[in-house]
C-alpha positions in Angstrom: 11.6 19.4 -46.9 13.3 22.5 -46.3 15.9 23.1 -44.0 16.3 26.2 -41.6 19.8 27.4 -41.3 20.8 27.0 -37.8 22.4 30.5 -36.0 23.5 30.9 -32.7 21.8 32.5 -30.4 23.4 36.0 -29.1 24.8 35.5 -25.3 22.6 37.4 -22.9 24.5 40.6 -22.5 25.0 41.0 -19.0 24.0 44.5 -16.9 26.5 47.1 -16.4 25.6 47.5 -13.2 26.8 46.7 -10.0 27.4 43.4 -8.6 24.1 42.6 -8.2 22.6 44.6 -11.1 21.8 47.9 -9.3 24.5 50.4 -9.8 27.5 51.3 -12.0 30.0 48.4 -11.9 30.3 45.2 -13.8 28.5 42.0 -12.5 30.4 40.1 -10.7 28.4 36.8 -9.9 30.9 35.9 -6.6 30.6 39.6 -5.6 27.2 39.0 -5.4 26.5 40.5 -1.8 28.0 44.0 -2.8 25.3 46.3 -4.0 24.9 50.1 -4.8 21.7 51.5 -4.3 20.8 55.0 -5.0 19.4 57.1 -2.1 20.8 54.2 0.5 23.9 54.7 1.7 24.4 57.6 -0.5 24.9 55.2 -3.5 28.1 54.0 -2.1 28.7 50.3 -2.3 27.6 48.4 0.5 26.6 45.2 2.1 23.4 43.9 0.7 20.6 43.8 3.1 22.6 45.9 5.8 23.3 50.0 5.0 27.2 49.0 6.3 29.4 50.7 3.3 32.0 48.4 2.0 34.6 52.1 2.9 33.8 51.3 6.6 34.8 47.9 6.3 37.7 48.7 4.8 38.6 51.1 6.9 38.2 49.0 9.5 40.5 46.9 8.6 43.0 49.3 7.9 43.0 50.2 11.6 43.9 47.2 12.6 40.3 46.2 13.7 40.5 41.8 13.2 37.8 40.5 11.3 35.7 38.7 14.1 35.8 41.9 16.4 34.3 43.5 12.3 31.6 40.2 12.9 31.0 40.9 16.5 30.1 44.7 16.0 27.8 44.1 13.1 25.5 40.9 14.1 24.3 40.9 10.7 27.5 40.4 8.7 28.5 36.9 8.0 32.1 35.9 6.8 31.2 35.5 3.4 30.3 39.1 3.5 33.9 40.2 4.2 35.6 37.7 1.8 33.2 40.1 -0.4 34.0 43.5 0.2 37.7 42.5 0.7 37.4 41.5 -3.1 35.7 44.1 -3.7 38.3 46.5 -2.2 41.1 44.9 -4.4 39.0 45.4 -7.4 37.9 49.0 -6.6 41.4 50.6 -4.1 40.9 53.6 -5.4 37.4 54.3 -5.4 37.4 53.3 -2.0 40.3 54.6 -0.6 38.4 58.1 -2.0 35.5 57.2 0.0 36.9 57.3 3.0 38.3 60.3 2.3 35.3 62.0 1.8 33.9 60.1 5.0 37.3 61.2 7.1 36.6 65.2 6.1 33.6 65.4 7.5 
């Protein structure tokens, strides 16, 4: 009888991508509704299933706008979508903060 040295199997690498594998940022499974698409959104990092960018959120937010008046003007938001981008936004400040930048010049 011969015996077959056992080795471990390699971890799955995980996609560089974006949080949910389409983009250019790490996965983060509970980031899960962020996604960057290219050619929606201009590849910005947005709201999956919506084209609302997680910069307009922010911004939002940063003008004092409360987060159910941010549920009420998009129907299709749910709260677990602005727990999201709010991690997301504290993971990313600076990418964002550039974003509406860019959005504010035009």
């Amino acid at each position: 009888m011969s015996f077959m040295k056992r080795t471990k199997t390699p971890p799955k690498k995980k996609p560089s991508h974006s949080p949910n594998g389409r983009g250019g940022h790490d996965f983060i499974p509970w980031l899960s509704n962020i996604v960057s698409t290219p050619g929606v959104c201009g590849g910005v990092p947005r709201i999956i299933r919506t084209r609302i960018p997680v910069w307009t959120l922010e911004r939002m937010r940063q003008l004092g706008v409360s987060e159910s008046e941010i549920l009420r003007s998009f129907p299709t938001l749910r709260a677990v979508d602005l727990v999201q981008a709010w991690s997301y936004v504290d993971l990313h400040r600076d990418e964002i903060e550039q974003q509406i930048r860019e959005n504010e010049e035009d």
